[in-house]
C-alpha positions in Angstrom: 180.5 328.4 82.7 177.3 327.5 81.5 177.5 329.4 78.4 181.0 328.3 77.7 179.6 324.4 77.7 176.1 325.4 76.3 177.8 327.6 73.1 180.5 324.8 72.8 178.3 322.0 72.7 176.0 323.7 70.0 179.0 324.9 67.6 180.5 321.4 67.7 177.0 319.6 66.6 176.3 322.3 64.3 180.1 322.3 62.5 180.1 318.8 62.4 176.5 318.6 61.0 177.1 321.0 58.3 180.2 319.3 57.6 178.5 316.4 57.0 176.2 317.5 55.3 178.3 319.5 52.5 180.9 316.9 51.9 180.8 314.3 48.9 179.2 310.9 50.3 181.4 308.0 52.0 180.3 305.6 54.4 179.1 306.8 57.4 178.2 310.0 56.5 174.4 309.6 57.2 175.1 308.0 60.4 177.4 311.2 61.0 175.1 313.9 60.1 171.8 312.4 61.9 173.5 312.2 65.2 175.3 315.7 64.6 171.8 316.4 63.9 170.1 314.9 66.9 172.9 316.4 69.6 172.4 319.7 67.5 168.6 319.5 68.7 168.7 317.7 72.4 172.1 320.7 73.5 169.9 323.2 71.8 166.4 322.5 73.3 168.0 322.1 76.4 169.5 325.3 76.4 166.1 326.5 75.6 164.6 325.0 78.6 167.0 326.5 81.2 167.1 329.9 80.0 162.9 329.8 80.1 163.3 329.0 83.9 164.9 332.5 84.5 163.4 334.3 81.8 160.2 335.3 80.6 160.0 335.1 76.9 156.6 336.7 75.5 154.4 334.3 74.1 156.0 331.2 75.8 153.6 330.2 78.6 155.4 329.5 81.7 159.2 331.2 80.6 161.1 333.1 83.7 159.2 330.6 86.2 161.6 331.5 89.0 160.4 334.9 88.7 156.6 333.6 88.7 157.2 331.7 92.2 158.5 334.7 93.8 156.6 334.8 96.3 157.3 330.6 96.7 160.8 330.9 97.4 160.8 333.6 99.6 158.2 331.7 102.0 160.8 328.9 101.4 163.2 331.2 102.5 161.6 332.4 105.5 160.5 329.3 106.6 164.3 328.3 106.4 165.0 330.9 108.7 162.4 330.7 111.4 162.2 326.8 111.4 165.7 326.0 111.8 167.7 328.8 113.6 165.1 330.6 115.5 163.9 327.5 117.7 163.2 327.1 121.3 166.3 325.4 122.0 168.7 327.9 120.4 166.6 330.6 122.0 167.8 329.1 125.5 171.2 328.4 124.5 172.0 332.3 124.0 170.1 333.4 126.4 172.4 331.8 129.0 175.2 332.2 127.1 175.6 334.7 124.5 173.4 337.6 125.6 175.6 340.0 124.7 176.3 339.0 121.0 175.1 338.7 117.8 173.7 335.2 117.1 177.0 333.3 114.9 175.0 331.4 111.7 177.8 329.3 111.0 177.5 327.6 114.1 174.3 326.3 113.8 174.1 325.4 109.9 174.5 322.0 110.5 171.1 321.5 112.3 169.9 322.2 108.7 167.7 319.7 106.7 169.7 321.0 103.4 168.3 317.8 101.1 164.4 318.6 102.3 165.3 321.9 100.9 166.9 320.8 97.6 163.9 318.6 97.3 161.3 321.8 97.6 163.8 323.3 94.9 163.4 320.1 92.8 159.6 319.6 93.3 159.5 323.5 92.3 161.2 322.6 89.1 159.2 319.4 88.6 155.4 320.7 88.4 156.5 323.5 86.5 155.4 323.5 82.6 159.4 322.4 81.8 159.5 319.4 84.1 158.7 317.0 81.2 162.2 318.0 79.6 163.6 317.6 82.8 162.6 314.5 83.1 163.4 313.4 79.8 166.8 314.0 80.4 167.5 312.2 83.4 165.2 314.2 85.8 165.6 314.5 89.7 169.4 312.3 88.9 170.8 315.2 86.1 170.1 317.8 89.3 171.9 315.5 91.5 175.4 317.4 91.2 173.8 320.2 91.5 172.7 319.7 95.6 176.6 320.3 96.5 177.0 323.8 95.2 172.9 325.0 96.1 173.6 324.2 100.0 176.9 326.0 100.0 174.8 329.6 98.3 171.9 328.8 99.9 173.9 328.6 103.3 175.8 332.1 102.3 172.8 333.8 101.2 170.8 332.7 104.3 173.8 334.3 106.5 173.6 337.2 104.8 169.5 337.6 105.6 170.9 336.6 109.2 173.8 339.0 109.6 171.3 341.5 109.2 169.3 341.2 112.1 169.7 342.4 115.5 168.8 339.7 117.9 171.1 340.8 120.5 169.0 344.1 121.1 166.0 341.6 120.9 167.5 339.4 123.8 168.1 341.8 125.9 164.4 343.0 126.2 163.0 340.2 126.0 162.6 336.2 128.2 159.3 334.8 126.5 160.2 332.7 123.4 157.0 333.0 121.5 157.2 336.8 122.4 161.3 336.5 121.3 160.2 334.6 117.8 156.8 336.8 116.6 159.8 340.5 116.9 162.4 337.9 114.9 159.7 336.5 112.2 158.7 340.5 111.9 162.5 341.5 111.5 162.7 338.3 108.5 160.0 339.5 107.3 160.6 343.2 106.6 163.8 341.9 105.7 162.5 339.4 103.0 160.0 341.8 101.8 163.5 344.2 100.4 163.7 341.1 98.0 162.5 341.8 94.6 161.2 339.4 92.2 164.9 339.7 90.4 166.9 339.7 93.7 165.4 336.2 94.1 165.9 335.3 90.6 169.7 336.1 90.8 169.9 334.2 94.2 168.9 330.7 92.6 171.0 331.7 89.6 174.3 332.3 91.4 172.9 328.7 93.1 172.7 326.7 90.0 173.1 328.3 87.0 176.3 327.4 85.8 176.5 323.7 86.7 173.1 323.4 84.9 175.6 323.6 81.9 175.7 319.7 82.0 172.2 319.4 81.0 173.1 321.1 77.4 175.8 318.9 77.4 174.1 315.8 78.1 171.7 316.9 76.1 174.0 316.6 72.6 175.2 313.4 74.3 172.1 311.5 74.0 170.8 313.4 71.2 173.5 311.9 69.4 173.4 308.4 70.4 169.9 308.6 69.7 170.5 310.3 66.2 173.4 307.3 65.7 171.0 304.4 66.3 168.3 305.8 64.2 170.5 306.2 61.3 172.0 302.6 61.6 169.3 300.4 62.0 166.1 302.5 61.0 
């Protein structure tokens, strides 16, 4: 998806700039070829921009800066985990009532602050080297779509960490919640710690990759308004 709307956007501005630029002159044609020009550059270094968040590029200081907070979004993770589901109340709750299974995520994702956590994601994204081209193209507003789709992966992947872990064999040993919680923050933990640096890479690119396409797109928008105005009255 977002190389379909990425590559699109880029041949267009490119064809049409080249067309422009080879035909005989009529009116309009510099007005025509500066804002090919200028969507050309804004879909193009946008591109640029997103691929640098999930991969390093030698040379380019700060490329692949998901990779680089590795360790960030797994304590994001984990703090996800232990602050939301394992609490004191839902400790009590299966203890009287669901000893004997397996605690069900699903029923309990809606005590989730998903926004506080699409704001961490956002500030993440904002004090990295690439949040001034963020925030020239619309900033914390062009991510706004994007919240949908990240709490619907971020709630899958966060059941699949959970799935994992035994807390019925945990329950059944033990009645102390701070003694319950340390054996379920170790469990995360080990389980956290099988995450590599590209596992968590892939995670936030199955979140948001794709609808990040409408940044390139965007992009060529307003590179070519800009290009427009610049060649009408400048």
């Amino acid at each position: 998806m977002l190389t379909s709307k990425s590559f699109l956007t880029n041949l267009v501005s490119a064809i049409i700039f080249t067309i422009s630029y080879l035909i005989p002159e009529f009116i309009g044609r510099n007005a025509l070829m500066m804002a090919s020009l200028f969507a050309l550059s804004g879909a193009f270094t946008n591109w640029v921009a997103i691929y640098m968040l999930f991969e390093k590029i030698p040379g380019l200081y700060g490329s692949g800066i998901i990779a680089l907070r590795f360790d960030q979004f797994k304590e994001s993770i984990r703090s996800l985990i232990m602050e939301n589901f394992f609490t004191k109340d839902n400790f009590i709750k299966v203890t009287q009532g669901a000893l004997p299974h397996t605690i069900q995520p699903e029923l309990i994702m809606d005590k989730i602050d998903f926004d506080k956590i699409f704001g961490g994601f956002i500030s993440v994204i904002k004090s990295s080297t690439y949040g001034s081209v963020f925030k020239l193209f619309g900033g914390e507003k062009a991510l706004e779509p994007l919240r949908k789709p990240f709490k619907i992966e971020f709630e899958r992947q966060a059941s699949e960490i959970l799935v994992n872990i035994d807390i019925a064999s945990v329950l059944q040993k033990e009645t102390d919640f701070e003694t319950f919680k340390t054996k379920i923050s170790a469990m995360v933990e080990t389980t956290l710690n099988e995450l590599t640096p590209q596992r968590v890479k892939e995670i936030v690119e199955e979140m948001i990759r794709m609808h990040l396409g409408w940044l390139v797109v965007w992009g060529g928008v307003f590179g070519a308004l800009i290009g427009f105005v610049s060649a009408v009255f400048f």
